[in-house]
VEXDREN-2710 file (C-alpha; in Angstrom, 1 decimal):
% VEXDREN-2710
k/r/px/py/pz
1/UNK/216.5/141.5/121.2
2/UNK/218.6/142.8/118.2
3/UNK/217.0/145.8/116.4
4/UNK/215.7/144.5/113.0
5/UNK/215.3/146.5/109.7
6/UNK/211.9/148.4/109.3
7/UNK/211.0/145.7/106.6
8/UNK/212.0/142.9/109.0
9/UNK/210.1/144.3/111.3
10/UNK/206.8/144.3/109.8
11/UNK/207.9/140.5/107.9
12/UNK/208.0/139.4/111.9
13/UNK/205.1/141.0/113.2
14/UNK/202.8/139.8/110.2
15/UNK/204.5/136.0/110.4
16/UNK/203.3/136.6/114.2
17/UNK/200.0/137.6/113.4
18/UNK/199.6/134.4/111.9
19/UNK/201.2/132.3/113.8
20/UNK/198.6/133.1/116.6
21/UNK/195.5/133.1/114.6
22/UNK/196.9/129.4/113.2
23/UNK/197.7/129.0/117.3
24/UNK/194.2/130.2/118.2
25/UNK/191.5/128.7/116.2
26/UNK/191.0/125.8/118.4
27/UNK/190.1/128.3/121.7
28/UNK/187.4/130.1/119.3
29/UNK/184.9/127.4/119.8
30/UNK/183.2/126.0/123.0
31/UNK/181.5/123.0/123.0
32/UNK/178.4/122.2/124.5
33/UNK/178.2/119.5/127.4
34/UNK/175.7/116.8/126.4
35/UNK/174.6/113.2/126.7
36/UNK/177.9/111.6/127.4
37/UNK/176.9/108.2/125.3
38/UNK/181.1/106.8/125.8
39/UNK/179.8/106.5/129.3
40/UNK/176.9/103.9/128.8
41/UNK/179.5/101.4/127.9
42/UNK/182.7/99.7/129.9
43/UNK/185.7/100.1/128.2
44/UNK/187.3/96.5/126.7
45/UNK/191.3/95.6/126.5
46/UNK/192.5/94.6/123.4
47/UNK/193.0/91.3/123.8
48/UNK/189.1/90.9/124.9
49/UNK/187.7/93.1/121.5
50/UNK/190.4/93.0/119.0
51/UNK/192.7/91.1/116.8
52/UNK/195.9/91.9/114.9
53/UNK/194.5/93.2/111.1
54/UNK/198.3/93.6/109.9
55/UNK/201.4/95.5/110.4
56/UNK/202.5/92.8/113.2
57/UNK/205.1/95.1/114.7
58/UNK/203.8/98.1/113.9
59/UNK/201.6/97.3/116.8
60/UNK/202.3/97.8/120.2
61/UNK/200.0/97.1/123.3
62/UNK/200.4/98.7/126.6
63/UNK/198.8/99.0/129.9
64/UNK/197.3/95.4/129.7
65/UNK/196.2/96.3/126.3
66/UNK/194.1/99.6/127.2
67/UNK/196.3/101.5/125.2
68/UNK/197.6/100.5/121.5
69/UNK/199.8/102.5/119.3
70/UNK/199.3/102.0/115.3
71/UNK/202.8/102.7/113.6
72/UNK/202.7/103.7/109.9
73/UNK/206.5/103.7/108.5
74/UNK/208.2/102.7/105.2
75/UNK/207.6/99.4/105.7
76/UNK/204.0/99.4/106.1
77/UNK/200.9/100.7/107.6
78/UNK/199.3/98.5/110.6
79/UNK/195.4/97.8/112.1
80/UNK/193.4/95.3/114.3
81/UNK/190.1/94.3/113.7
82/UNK/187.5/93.4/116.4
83/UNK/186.9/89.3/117.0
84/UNK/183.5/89.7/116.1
85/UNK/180.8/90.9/113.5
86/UNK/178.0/93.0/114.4
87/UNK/174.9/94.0/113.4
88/UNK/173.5/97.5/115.0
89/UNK/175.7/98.7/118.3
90/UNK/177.8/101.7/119.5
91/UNK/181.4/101.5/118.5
92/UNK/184.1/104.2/119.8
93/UNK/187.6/104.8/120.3
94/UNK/189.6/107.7/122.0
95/UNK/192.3/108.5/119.6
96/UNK/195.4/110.8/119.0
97/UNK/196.8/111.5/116.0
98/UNK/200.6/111.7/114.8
99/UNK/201.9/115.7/115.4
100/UNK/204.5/116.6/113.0
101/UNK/203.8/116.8/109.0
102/UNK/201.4/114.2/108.3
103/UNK/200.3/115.0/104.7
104/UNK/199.2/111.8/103.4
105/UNK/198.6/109.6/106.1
106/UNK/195.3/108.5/107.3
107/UNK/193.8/106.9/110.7
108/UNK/190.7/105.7/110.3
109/UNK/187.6/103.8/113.0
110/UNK/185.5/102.1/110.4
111/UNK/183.1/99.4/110.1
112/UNK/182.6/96.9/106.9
113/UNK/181.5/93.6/105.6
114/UNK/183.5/93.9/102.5
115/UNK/185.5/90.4/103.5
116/UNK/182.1/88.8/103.9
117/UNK/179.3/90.3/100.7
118/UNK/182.3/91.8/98.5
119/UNK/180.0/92.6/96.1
120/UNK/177.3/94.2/98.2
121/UNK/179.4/95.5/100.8
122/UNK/178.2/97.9/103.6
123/UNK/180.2/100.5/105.4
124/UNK/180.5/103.3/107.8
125/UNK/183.8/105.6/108.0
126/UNK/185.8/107.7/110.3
127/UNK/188.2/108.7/108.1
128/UNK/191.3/111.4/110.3
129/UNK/193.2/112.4/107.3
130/UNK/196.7/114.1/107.9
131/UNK/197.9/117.6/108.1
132/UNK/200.5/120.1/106.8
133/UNK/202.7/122.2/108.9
134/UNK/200.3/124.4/110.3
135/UNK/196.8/123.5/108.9
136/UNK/194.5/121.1/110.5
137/UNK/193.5/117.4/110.4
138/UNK/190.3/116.9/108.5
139/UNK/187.4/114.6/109.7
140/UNK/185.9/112.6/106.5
141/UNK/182.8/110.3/106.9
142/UNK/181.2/108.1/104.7
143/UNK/178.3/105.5/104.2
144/UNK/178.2/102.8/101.8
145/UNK/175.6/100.3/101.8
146/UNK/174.4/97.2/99.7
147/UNK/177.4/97.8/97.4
148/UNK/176.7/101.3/96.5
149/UNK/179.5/103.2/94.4
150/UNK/178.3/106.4/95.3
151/UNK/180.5/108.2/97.7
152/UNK/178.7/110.2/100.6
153/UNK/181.6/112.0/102.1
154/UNK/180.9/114.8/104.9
155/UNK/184.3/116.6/105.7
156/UNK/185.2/118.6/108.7
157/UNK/187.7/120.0/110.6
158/UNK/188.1/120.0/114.0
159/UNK/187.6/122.4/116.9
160/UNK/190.6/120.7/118.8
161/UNK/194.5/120.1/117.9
162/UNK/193.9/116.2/117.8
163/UNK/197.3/115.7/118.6
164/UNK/197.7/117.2/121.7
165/UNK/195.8/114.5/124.1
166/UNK/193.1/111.8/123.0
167/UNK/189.6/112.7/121.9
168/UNK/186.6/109.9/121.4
169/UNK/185.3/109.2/118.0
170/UNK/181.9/106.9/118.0
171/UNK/179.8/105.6/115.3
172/UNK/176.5/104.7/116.6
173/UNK/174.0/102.6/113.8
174/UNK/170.7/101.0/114.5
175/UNK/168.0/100.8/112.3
176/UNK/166.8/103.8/112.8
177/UNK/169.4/106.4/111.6
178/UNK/173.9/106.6/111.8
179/UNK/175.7/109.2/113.8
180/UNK/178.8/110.3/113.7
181/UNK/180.3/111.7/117.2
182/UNK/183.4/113.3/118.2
183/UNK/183.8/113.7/121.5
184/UNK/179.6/112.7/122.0
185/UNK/179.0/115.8/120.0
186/UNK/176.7/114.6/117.3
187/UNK/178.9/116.0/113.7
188/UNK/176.9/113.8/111.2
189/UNK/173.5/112.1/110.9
190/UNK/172.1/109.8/108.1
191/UNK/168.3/109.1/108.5
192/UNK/167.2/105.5/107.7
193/UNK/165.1/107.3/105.1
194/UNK/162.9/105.8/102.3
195/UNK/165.0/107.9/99.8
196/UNK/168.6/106.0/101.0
197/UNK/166.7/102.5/102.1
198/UNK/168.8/101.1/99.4
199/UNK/171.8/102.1/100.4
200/UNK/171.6/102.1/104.1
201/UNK/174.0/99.6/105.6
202/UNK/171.6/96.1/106.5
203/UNK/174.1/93.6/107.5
204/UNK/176.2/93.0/110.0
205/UNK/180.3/94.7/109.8
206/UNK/183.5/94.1/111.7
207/UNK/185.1/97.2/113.2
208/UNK/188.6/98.3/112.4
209/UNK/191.6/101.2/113.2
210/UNK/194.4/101.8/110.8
211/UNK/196.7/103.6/109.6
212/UNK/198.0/103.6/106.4
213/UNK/199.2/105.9/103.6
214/UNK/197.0/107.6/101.7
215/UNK/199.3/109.2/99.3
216/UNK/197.2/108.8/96.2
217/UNK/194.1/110.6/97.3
218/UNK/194.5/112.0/101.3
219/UNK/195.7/115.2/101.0
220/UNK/194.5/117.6/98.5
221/UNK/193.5/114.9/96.1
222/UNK/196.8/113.6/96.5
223/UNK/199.2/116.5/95.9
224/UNK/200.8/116.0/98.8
225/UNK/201.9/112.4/99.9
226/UNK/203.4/110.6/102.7
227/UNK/206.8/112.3/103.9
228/UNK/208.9/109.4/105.7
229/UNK/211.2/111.8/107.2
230/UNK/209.0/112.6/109.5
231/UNK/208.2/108.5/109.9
232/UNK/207.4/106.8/111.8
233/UNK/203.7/108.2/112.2
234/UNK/202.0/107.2/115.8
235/UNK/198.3/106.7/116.2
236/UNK/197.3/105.9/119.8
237/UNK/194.0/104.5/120.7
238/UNK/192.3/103.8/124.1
239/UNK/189.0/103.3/125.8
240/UNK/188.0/101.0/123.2
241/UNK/184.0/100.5/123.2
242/UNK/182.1/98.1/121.2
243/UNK/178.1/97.2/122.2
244/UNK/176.1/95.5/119.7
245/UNK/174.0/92.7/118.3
246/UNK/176.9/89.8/117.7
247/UNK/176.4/88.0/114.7
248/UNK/176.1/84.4/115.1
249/UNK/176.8/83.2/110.8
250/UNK/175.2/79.8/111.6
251/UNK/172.1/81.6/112.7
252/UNK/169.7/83.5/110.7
253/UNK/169.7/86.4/112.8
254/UNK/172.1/87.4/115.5
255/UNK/172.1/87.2/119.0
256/UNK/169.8/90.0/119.9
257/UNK/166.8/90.9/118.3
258/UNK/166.9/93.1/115.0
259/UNK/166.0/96.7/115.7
260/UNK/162.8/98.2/114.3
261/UNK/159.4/99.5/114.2
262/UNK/157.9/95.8/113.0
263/UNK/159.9/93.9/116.5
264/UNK/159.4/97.0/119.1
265/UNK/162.4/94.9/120.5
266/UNK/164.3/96.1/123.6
267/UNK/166.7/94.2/123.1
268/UNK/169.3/95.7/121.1
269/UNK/171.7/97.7/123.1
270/UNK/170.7/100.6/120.9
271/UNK/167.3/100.6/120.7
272/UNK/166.5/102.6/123.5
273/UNK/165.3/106.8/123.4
274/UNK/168.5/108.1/124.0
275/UNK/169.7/105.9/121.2
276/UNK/166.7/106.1/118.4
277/UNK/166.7/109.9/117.7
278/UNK/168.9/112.8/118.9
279/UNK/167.9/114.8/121.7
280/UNK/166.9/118.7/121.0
281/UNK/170.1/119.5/122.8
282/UNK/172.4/117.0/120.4
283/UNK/170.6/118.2/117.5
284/UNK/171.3/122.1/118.1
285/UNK/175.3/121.2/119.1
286/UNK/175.4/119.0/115.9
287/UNK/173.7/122.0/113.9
288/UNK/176.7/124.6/115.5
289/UNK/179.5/122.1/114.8
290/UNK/178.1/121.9/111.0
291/UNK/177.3/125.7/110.6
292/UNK/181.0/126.2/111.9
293/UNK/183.3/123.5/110.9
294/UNK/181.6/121.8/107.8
295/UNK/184.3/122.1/104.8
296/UNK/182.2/119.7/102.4
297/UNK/179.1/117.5/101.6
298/UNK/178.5/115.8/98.6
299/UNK/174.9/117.1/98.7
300/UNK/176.4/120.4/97.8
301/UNK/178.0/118.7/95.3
302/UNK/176.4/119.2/91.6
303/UNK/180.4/119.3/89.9
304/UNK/180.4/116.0/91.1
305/UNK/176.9/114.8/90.6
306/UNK/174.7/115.6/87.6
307/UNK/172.2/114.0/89.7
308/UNK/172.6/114.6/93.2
309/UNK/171.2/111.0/94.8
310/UNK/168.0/111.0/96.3
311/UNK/168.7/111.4/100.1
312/UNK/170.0/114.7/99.1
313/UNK/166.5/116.3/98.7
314/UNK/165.7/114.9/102.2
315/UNK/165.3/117.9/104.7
316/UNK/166.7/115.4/107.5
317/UNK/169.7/114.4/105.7
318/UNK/171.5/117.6/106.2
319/UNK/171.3/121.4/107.8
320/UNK/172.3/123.5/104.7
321/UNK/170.0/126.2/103.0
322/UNK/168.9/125.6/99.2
323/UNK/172.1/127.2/97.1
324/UNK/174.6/127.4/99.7
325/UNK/177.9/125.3/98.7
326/UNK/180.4/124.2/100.9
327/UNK/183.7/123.0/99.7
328/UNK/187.0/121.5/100.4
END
């Protein structure tokens, strides 16, 4: 190695230093091995679960349509949808994200009626919003229900380099409460509560993966938008899962019985224990992924909200102490 100035040297070790705590930070955490809910459910092809959204040939299918890539490229962005609508169910997807400088680009797994009650929509969001050179992906959800305006965002990052090999994202909504799983790791959970009743998605959504550019808003509140030299931008998606209640629109209600207290219905593919409330053991991995990789809530949120809404006061809704703020 050729001898560097005393300077130099330091410059190097300290760019070093960083480089392998950047390197690092995904072997600092362990997660815990519990119910593994992506294995209740067969895995369906693409052709059997999902339509073309748009982006035509910005989607490619492989493996008999196990695997599909999503290409987002100066052109345009591209999605499917799935061939039904449904009303409660589990919904996952093992994804991997574009490596490289993503700024600006976002993959999202997300479920709405917005094409069906535009003006009282419901929906439920994985949002995977892109990167800089060395920093990490950040995890956004979000609920919207009855054509609420109000934004209930929950933003992570992740304990993994998402890039690297394909990790499961799952939404699972019944009647009784929405979680949010990565890898069936419980992250987020929104109570069917009488303080969000209003605002808790009712009616039945399609499910959809994209990737688009989110240059306005994704990264750092836009600041840094979608470079296409580093286009085009690959999402890959496989072991596609969807179990729910289809909904029939010539029938008042869909195909299986509604979920609920008033039915005591069986069922509803989700209406079972494992499915109704989280386990002891899901609820103390969801509380360590929250304590450790939470970067916002919008019930910490009083910049943002005068009035913080009502769900916010709810000791289920979320695992923060009174005063603490967490930001992103």
């Amino acid at each position: 190695m050729q001898c560097l100035p005393k300077g130099l040297i330091f410059v190097w070790s300290l760019i070093s230093c960083i480089t392998i705590a950047v390197s690092s930070t995904h072997g600092q955490y362990s997660p815990p091995s519990l119910t593994q809910l992506t294995g209740l459910f067969p895995h369906l092809t693409f052709n059997r679960s999902y339509s073309e959204f748009f982006g035509g040939s910005n989607i490619r299918q492989s493996d008999n349509g196990s695997h599909i890539d999503l290409i987002l490229n100066k052109f345009s962005g591209s999605g499917f949808v799935s061939q039904n609508n449904y009303y409660y169910g589990f919904f996952s997807a093992a994804i991997k994200l574009p490596s490289d400088y993503s700024a600006g680009v976002v993959v999202a797994f997300y479920m709405t009626n917005a094409n069906v009650f535009p003006h009282t929509h419901d929906e439920i969001d994985i949002e995977l919003l892109g990167h800089e050179k060395r920093k990490e992906w950040v995890l956004q959800t979000n609920v919207y229900g009855n054509g609420s305006t109000i934004g209930r965002e929950e933003k992570f990052y992740l304990w993994f380099d998402p890039t690297q090999q394909f990790h499961q994202y799952s939404i699972l909504w019944n009647y009784h409460h929405i979680v949010f799983l990565v890898d069936n790791i419980p992250v987020r959970e929104v109570n069917h509560s009488e303080a969000i009743s209003r605002a808790y998605p009712s009616k039945p959504m399609s499910v959809y993966s994209t990737i688009w550019d989110g240059s306005k808003w994704a990264t750092h509140g836009g600041k840094k938008p979608v470079n296409y030299m580093f286009a085009p931008f690959v999402a890959s998606f496989s072991e596609l899962e969807i179990e729910g209640c289809i909904w029939n629109p010539t029938k008042v209600i869909p195909l299986c019985s509604k979920s609920g207290p008033e039915t005591g219905s069986n069922s509803d593919p989700v209406d079972g224990e494992e499915f109704v409330r989280l386990s002891e053991q899901q609820r103390t991995g969801m509380d360590s992924v929250r304590e450790r990789f939470m970067l916002y809530t919008y019930c910490k949120d009083p910049g943002r909200y005068s009035v913080l809404p009502p769900e916010c006061s709810d000791k289920n809704m979320g695992d923060l102490q009174d005063g603490d703020r967490i930001d992103g």
